[in-house]
C-alpha positions in Angstrom: 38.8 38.7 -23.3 35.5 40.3 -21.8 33.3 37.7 -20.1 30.3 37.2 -22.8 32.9 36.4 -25.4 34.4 34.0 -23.7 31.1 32.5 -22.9 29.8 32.7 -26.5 33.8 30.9 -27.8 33.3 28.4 -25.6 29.8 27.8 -25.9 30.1 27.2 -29.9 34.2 26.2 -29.6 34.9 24.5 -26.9 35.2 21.1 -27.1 37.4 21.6 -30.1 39.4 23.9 -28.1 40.1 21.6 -25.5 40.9 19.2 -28.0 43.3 21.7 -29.4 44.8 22.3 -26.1 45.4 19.0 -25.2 48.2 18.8 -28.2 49.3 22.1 -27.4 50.1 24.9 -24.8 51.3 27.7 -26.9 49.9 31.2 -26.8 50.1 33.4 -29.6 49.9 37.1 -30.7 48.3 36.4 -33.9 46.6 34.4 -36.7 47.4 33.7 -40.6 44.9 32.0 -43.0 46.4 30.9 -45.8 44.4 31.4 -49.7 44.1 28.8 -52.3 47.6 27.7 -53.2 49.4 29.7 -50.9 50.1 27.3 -47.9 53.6 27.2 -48.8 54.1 30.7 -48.5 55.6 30.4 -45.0 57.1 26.9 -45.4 60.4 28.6 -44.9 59.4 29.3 -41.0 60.8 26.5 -39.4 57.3 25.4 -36.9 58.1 24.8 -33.5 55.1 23.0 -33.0 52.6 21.2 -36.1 48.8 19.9 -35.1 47.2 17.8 -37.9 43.6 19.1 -37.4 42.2 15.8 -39.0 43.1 14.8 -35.1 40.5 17.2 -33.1 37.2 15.3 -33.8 34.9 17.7 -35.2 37.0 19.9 -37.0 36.1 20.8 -40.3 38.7 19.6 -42.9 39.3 21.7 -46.3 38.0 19.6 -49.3 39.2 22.0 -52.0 42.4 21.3 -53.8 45.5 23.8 -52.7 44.0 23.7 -48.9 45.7 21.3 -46.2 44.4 21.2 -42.4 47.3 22.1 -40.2 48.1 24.2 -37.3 51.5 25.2 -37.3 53.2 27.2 -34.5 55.6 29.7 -36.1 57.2 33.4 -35.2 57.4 36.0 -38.1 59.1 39.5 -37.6 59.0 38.2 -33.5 55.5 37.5 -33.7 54.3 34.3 -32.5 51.4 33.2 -34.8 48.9 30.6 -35.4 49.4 29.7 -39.1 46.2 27.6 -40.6 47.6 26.2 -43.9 44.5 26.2 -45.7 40.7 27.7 -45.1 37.1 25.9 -45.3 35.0 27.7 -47.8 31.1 28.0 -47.4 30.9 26.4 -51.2 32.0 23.2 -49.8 29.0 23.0 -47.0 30.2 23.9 -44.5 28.0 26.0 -42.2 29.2 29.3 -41.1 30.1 28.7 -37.2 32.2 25.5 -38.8 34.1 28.0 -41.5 34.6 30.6 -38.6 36.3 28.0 -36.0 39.9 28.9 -37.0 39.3 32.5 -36.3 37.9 31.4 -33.4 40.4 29.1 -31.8 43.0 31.9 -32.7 41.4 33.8 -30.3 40.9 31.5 -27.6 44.9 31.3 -28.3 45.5 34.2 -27.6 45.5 36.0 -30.6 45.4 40.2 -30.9 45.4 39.7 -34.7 44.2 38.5 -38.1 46.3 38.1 -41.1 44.2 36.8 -43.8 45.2 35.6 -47.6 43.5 35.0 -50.8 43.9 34.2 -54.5 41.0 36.5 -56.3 40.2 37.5 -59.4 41.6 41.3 -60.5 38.8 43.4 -62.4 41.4 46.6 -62.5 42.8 47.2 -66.0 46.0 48.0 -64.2 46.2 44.5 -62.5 48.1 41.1 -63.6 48.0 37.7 -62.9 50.8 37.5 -60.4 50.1 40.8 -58.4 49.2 41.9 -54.6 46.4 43.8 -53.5 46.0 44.6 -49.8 42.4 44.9 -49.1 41.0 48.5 -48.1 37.6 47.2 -47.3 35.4 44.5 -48.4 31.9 44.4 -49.4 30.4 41.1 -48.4 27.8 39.3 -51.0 27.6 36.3 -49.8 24.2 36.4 -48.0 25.2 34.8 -44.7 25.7 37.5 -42.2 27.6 36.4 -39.2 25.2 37.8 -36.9 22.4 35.9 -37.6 24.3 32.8 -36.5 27.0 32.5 -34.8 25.5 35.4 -32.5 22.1 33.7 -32.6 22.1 31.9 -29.2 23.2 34.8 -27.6 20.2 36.3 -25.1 19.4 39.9 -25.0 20.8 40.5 -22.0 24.0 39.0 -22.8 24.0 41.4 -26.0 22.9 44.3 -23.6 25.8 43.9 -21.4 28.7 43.5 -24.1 27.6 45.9 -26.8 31.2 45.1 -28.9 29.4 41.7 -29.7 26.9 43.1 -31.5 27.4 43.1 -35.3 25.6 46.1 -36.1 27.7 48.2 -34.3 30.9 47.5 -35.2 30.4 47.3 -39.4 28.7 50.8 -39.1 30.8 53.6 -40.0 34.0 51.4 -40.0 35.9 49.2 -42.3 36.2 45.7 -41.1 39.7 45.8 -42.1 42.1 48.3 -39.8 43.2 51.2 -42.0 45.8 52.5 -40.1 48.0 48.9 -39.8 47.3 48.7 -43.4 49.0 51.7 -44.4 51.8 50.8 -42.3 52.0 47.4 -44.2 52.2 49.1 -47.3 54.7 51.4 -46.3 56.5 48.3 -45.3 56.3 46.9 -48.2 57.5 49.9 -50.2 60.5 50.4 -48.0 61.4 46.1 -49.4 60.7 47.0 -52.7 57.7 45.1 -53.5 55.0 46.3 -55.9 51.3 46.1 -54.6 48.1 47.5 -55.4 45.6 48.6 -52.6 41.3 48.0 -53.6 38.0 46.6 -52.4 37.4 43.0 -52.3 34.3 41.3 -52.9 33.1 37.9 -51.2 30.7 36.0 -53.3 29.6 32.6 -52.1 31.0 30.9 -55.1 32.1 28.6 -56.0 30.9 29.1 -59.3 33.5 31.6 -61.7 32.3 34.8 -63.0 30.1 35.2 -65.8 31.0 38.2 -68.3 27.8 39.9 -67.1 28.5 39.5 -63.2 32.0 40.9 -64.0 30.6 44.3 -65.2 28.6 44.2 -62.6 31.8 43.7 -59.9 33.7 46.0 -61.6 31.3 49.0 -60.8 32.4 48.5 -56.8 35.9 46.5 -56.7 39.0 45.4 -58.1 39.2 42.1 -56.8 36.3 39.2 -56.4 37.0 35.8 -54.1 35.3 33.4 -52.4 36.2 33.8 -48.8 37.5 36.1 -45.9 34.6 38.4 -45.5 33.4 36.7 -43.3 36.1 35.9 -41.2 37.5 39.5 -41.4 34.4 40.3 -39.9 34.3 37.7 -37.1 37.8 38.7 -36.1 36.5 41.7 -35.5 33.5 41.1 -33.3 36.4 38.5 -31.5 37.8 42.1 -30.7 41.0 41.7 -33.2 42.7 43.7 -35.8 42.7 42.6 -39.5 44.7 42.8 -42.1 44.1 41.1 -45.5 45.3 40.9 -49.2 44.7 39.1 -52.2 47.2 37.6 -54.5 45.7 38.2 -58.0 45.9 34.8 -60.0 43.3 35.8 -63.0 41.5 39.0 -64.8 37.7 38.4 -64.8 36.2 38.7 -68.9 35.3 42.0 -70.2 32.7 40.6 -72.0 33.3 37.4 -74.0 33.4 34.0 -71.6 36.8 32.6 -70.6 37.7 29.2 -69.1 39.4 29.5 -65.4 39.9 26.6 -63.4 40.7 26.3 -59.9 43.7 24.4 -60.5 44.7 27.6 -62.9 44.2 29.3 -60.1 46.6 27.0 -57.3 49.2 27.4 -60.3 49.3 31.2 -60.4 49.0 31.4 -56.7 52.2 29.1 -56.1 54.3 31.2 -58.3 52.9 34.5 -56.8 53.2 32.9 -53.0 56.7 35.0 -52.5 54.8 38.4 -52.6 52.4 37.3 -50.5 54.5 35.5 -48.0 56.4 39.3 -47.9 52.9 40.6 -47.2 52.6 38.5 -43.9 56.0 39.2 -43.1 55.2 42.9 -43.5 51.8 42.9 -41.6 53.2 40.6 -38.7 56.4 43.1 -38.5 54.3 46.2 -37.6 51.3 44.8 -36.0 
């Protein structure tokens, strides 16, 4: 890890990092961020180490309903990883740096890479309530660019002297997620068997559904429409890791007349749709 992004992880993370390491002295290749419903996706990975988060002091705590706040220690496909078994969402209040400190503490971890899980809403016609998409890129509308916090302390000189930290430069020209380890993923996953769809994901703030207007809108530039991970897709980046991400479709937004979706429709889909995407991590981990 270069010298300013140490500085900057510690300067924003590190008392909850020492927290963290004072319950455990694992390193670890990677991270996973489990979606909405999907945190017992990899409860068949037996953890050689579990943190209860509500133990570091100042760590946020998940609020929303199919979200829990551990850290478990597990090894998939001979990765070790940092499994989070839920995310905070910036709907619930939490301020950006606080929804980014998993990504973060990954990092300080050790971690070379992101594996990152939704449930979304499918705007295809050729999507289903039960289906995986691994995210080609994302398009982020929720109106609270990383940059202009998290790197906000940072002085000019310490921007000067590590270029990768600055934003700018690495979402220009690039896709925040790594196109060449998701196309071995998906190969992966074709060579198991399992049926996935590959699209653009949108972030919205939420945490508000979709009206039938803002669905024709979405539609014109994605196939699926969530409430997180752009934004820690994109930190991971700037932290200097590779991403991978996909969403596990749980409803179809309304062509045009209003339907009802509730989030605890949604937790219901995504528990029944967890074994695809628990053979997505599996995959991703495997040739990362």
């Amino acid at each position: 890890m270069n010298t300013a992004l140490q500085q900057a992880l510690e300067q924003h993370y590190g008392s909850l990092y020492s927290q963290l390491r004072s319950k455990t002295s694992a390193t670890v290749e990677g991270i996973v961020i489990s979606g909405s419903g999907l945190n017992k996706a990899l409860e068949h990975y037996v953890a050689e180490e579990v943190i209860d988060l509500h133990e570091i002091e100042g760590f946020p705590q998940p609020t929303v309903k199919g979200h829990s706040s551990l850290l478990r220690i597990i090894t998939i496909e001979g990765k070790r990883v940092a499994h989070y078994t839920g995310r905070c969402h910036l709907y619930e209040g939490f301020t950006l740096q606080q929804s980014l400190a998993q990504v973060a503490l990954g990092k300080m971890l050790g971690a070379g890479f992101t594996v990152l899980t939704n449930s979304a809403g499918g705007m295809h016609h050729s999507y289903a309530a039960g289906d995986i998409m691994l995210i080609t890129d994302t398009l982020n509308l929720m109106l609270r660019p990383v940059q202009h916090t998290w790197l906000a302390s940072l002085t000019q000189s310490a921007r000067e002297q590590a270029r990768e930290l600055d934003y700018g430069r690495i979402a220009s020209g690039e896709n925040i997620v790594s196109t060449e380890w998701r196309k071995r993923t998906a190969q992966e996953l074709a060579s198991r068997g399992v049926p996935l769809h590959q699209g653009v994901y949108i972030g919205l703030t939420g945490p508000t559904f979709e009206t039938p207007a803002e669905a024709r809108m979405y539609r014109k530039f994605g196939e699926a429409v969530g409430m997180s991970t752009v934004h820690e897709a994109e930190f991971a980046r700037i932290c200097g890791m590779q991403v991978a991400a996909c969403s596990l479709i749980t409803n179809m937004l309304p062509e045009s007349a209003a339907v009802n979706v509730s989030h605890d429709e949604v937790v219901h889909a995504a528990a029944i749709g967890a074994p695809r995407v628990a053979e997505f991590i599996a995959a991703a981990c495997k040739v990362a």
